[in-house]
C-alpha positions as CSV (number, residue, x, y, z in Angstrom):
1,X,260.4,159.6,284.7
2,X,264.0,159.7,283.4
3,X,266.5,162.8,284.1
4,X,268.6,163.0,281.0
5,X,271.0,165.8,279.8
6,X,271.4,168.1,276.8
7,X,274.4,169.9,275.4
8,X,275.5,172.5,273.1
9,X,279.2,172.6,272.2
10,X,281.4,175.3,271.5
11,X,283.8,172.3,269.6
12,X,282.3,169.2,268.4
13,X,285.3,167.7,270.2
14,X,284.0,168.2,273.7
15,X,281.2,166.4,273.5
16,X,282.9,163.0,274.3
17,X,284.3,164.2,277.6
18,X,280.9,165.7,278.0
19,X,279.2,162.3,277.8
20,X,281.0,160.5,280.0
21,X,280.6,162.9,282.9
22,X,277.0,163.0,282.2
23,X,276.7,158.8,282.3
24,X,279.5,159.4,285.9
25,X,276.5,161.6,286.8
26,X,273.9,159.8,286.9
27,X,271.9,160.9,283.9
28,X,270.0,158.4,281.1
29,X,270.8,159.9,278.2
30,X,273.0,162.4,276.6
31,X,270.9,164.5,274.0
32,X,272.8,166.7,271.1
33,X,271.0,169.3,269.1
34,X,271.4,170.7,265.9
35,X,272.3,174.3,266.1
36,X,275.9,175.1,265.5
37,X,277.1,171.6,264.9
38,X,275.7,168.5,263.7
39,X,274.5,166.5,266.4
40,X,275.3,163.0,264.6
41,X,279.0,163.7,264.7
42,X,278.4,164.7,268.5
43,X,276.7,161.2,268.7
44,X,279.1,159.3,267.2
45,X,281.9,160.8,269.5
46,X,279.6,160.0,272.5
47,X,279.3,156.9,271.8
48,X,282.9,156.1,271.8
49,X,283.3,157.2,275.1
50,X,280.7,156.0,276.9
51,X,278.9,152.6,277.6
52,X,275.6,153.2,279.1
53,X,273.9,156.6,278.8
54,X,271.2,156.7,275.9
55,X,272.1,159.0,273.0
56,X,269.8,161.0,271.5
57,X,269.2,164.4,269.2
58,X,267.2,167.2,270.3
59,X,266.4,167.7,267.2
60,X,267.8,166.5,263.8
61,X,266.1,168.5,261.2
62,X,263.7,165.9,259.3
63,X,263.3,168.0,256.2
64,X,266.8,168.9,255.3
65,X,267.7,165.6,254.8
66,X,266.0,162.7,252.6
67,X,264.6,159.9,255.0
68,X,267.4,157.6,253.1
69,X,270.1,159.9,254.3
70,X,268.7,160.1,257.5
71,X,268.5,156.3,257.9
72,X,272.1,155.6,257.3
73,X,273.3,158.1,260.0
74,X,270.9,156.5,262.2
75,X,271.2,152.9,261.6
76,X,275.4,153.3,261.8
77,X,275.0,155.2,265.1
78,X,272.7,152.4,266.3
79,X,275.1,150.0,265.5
80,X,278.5,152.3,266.6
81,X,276.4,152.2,270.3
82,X,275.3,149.2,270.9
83,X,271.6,150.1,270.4
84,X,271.2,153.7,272.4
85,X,270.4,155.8,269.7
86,X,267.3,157.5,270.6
87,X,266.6,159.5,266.9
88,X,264.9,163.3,267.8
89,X,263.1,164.3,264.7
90,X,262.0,168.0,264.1
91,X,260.7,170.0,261.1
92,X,261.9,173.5,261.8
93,X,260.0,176.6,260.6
94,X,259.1,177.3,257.0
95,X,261.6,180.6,257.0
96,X,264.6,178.4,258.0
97,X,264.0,175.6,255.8
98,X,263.6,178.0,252.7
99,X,265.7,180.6,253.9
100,X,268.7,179.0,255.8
101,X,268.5,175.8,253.7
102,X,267.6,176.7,250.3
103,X,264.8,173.5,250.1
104,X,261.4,173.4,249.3
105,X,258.4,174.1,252.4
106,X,255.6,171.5,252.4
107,X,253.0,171.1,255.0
108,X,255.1,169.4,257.9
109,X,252.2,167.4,259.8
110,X,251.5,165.1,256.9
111,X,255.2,165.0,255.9
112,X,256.7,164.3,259.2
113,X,254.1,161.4,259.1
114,X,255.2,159.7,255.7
115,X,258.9,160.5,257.0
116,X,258.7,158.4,259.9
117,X,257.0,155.2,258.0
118,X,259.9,155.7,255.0
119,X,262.3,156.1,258.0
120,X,261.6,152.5,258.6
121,X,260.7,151.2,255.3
122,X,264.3,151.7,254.4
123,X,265.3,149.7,257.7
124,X,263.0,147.1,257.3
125,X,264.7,146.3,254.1
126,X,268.0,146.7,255.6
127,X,267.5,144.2,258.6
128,X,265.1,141.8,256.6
129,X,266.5,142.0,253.0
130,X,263.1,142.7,251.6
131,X,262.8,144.8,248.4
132,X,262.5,148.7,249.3
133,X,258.6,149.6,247.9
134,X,257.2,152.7,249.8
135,X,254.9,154.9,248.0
136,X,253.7,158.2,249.4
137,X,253.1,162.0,248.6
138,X,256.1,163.1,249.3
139,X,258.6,160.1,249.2
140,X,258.9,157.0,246.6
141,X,261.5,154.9,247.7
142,X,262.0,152.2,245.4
143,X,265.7,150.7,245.0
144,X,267.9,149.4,247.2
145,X,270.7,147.3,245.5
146,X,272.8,144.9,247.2
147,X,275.3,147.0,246.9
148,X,274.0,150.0,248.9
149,X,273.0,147.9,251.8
150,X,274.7,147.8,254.5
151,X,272.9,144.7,256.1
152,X,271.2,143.8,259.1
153,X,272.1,144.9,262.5
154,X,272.1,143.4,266.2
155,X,269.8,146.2,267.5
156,X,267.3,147.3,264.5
157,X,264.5,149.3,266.8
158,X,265.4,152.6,266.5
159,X,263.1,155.0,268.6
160,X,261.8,157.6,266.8
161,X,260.5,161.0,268.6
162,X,259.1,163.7,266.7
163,X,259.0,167.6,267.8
164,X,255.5,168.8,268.5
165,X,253.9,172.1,269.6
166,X,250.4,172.1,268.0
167,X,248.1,169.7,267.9
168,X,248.6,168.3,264.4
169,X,252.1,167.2,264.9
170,X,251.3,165.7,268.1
171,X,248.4,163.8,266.4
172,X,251.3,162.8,264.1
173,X,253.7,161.6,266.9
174,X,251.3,159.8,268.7
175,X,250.1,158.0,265.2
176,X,253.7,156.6,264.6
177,X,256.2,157.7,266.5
178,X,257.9,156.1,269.4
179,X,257.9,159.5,271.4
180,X,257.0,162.9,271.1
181,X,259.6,166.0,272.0
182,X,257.8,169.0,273.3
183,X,259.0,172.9,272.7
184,X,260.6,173.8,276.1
185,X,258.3,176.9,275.4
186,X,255.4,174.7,277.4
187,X,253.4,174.8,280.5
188,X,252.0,172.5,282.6
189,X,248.4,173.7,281.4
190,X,249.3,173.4,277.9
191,X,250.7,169.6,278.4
192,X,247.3,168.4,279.9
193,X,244.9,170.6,277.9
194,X,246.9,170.5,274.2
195,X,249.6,168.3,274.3
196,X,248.0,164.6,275.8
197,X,245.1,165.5,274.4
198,X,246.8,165.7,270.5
199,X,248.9,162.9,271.6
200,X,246.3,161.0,272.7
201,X,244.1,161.4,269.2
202,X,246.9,160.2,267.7
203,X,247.4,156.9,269.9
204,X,243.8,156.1,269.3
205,X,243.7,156.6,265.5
206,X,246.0,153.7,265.4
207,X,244.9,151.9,268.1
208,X,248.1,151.9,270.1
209,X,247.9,152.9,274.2
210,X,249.7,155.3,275.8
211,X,252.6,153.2,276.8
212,X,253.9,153.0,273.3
213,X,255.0,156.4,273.7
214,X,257.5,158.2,275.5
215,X,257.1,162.5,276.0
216,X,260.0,164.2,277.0
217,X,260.9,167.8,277.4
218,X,262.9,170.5,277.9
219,X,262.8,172.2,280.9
220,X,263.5,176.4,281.5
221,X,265.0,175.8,285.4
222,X,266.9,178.5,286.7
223,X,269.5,177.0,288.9
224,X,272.6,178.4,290.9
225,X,274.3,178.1,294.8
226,X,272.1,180.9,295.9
227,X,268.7,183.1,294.9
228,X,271.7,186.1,293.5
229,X,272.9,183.2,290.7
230,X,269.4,181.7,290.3
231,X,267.9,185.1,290.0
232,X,269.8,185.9,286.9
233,X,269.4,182.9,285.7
234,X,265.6,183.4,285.5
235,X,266.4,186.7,284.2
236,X,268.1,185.1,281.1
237,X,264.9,182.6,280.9
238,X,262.9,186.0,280.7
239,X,264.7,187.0,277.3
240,X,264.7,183.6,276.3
241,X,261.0,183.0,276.7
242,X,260.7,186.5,274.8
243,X,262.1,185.2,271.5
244,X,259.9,182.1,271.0
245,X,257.2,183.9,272.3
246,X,257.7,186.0,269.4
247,X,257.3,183.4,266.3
248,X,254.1,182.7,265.1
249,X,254.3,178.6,265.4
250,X,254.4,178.7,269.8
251,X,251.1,181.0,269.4
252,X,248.7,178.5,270.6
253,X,250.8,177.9,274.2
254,X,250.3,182.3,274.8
255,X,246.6,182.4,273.3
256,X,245.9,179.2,276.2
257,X,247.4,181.5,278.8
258,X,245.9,184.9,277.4
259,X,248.5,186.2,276.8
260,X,248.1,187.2,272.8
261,X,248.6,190.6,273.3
262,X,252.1,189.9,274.7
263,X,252.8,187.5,272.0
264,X,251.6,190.0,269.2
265,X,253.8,192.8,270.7
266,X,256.9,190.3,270.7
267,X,256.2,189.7,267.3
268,X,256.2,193.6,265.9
269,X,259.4,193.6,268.4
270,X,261.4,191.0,266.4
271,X,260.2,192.2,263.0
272,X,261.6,195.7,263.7
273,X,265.0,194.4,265.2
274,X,264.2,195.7,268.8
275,X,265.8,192.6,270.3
276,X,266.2,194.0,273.9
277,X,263.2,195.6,274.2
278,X,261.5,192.4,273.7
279,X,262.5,190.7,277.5
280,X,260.3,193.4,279.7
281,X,257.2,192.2,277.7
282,X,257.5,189.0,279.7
283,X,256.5,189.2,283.6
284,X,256.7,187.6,286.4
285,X,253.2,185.2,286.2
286,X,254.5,184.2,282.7
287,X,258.1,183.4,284.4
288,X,255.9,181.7,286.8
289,X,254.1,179.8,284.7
290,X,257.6,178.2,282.5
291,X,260.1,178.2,284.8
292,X,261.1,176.0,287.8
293,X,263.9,177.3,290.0
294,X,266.0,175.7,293.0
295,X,269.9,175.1,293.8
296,X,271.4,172.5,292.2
297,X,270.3,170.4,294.8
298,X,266.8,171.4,295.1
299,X,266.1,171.4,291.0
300,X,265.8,167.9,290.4
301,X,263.0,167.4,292.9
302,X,261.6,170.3,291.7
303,X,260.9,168.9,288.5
304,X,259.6,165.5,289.5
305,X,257.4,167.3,291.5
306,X,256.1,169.6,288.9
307,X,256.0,166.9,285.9
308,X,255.7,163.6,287.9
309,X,253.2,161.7,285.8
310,X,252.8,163.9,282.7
311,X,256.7,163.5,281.1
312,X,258.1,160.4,280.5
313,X,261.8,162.6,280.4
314,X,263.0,165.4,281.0
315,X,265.9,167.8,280.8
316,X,267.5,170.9,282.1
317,X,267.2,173.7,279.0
318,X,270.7,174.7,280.6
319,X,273.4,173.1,278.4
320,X,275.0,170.7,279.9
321,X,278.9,171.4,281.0
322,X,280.4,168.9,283.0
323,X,280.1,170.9,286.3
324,X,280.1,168.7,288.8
325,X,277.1,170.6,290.3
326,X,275.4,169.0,288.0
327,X,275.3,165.3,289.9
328,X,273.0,167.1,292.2
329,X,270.4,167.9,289.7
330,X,270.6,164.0,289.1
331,X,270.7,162.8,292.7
332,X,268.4,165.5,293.8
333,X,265.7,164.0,290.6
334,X,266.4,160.3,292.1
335,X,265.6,161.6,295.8
């Protein structure tokens, strides 16, 4: 298992100082999502300032972008880094897409599917100079000129990792993806009796094995110098589990647990507005069940020991900062 971390900027411009304490620290790779900035122009300053740490997004949005777009950004970061691009693939929710976006909803399983094999269709041609022919439901991609080619590269295997809650889009990931990034809404019971199962499906409908695949994650751990700074750290987890809790798509991992009722009272909660009301409908044995919690010294063995043999990586939910501290959480992982 690899300890990586994630961040989310105020400026895009911290983000290469950022990196290279995180590769100083210790971690294997540097993950940028797409929330406030664009996490490709995070990447491409990352990769100017650092050497060794993977780079990776944690998500880029799949369906706001065509998969030809998409594979330009990716195959010039590739290139820009030496090969450590690891490309983080999500689908978002049908209200953002539509809403926030202004682009057309189509069921995302089957989507994110023919996404990933145009993804690489459009590469293959690129690296191999074969003509561009993929056919699909969603995507026909049919011309590539000379002249909008940029040409083969020294590193052309780009891993692709696709977003997953449900099932589906775990089948999907485990189909034709190179890894599979799980909600940090998750549990241990939901990875064993959801997750690798999906995943797993997947792996066998196209007769690939389970090394083929790597699952990371985000991890809620509440961390501090004492149980008074850890304490409202898990406090802040408690309003944080409260809003996914509340949207429809992370139903499944509260219907596992039992815990419908809760989720169904979150979701009248967010459709009225009554934001912090919504935090006391989540007690302790749910914080139990999502959170890990130590010093920064303890944290890191705290998650090996809670998702040693299940992840393949995993991350702190905390954005990253540059705090020294966090070498700890990186040593203490290694320990």
């Amino acid at each position: 298992m690899k300890i990586d971390a994630e961040v989310a900027v105020g400026e895009p411009m911290e983000a290469a100082e950022l990196s290279r304490k995180a590769e100083e620290y210790g971690f294997d790779a540097f993950w940028a999502n797409e929330t406030k900035h664009d996490p490709f122009v995070l990447l491409a300053l990352a990769a100017a300032a650092t050497t060794r740490i993977g780079l990776g997004t944690s998500i880029a949005l799949a369906f706001t972008r065509s998969p030809t777009t998409m594979a330009y950004t990716a195959w010039d970061l590739q290139s820009t880094s030496g090969g450590r691009l690891m490309l983080g693939l999500g689908s978002q929710v049908k209200g953002h897409i539509e809403r926030r976006f202004g682009m057309k909803w189509d069921p995302p399983a089957p989507k994110m599917r023919e996404y990933v094999l145009a993804l690489r269709s459009v590469w293959k041609s690129w690296q191999g100079g074969t003509k561009l022919d993929f056919q699909g439901r969603f995507y026909t991609l049919d011309l590539m000129t000379p002249f909008f080619t940029p040409g083969p590269i020294r590193d052309p295997t780009i891993p692709v990792l696709v977003a997953g809650v449900n099932g589906m889009m775990c089948r999907v990931a485990g189909a034709v993806a190179d890894g599979l990034h799980v909600h940090p809404l998750h549990t241990v019971r939901y990875l064993r009796e959801v997750i690798e199962p999906a995943l797993s499906a997947g792996l066998a409908q196209a007769g690939r094995s389970r090394t083929e695949v790597q699952v990371a994650a985000s991890v809620f751990a509440a961390v501090g110098d004492n149980e008074e700074e850890i304490a409202a750290v898990r406090e802040a987890y408690r309003g944080q589990i409260a809003f996914y809790a509340s949207t429809r798509s992370y139903r499944r991992v509260m219907e596992l647990h039992h815990w419908e009722d809760v989720a169904e009272r979150l979701h009248v909660l967010s459709v009225n507005g009554e934001w912090r009301r919504m935090a006391s409908e989540v007690g302790d044995d749910m914080l139990a069940e999502f959170v890990v919690e130590g010093t920064w010294r303890e944290v890191g063995g705290e998650i090996q020991n809670k998702y040693r043999g299940i992840l393949d990586r995993a991350r702190v939910y905390l954005p990253f900062d540059g705090d020294p501290r966090w070498a700890d959480v990186a040593r203490g992982f290694r320990a």
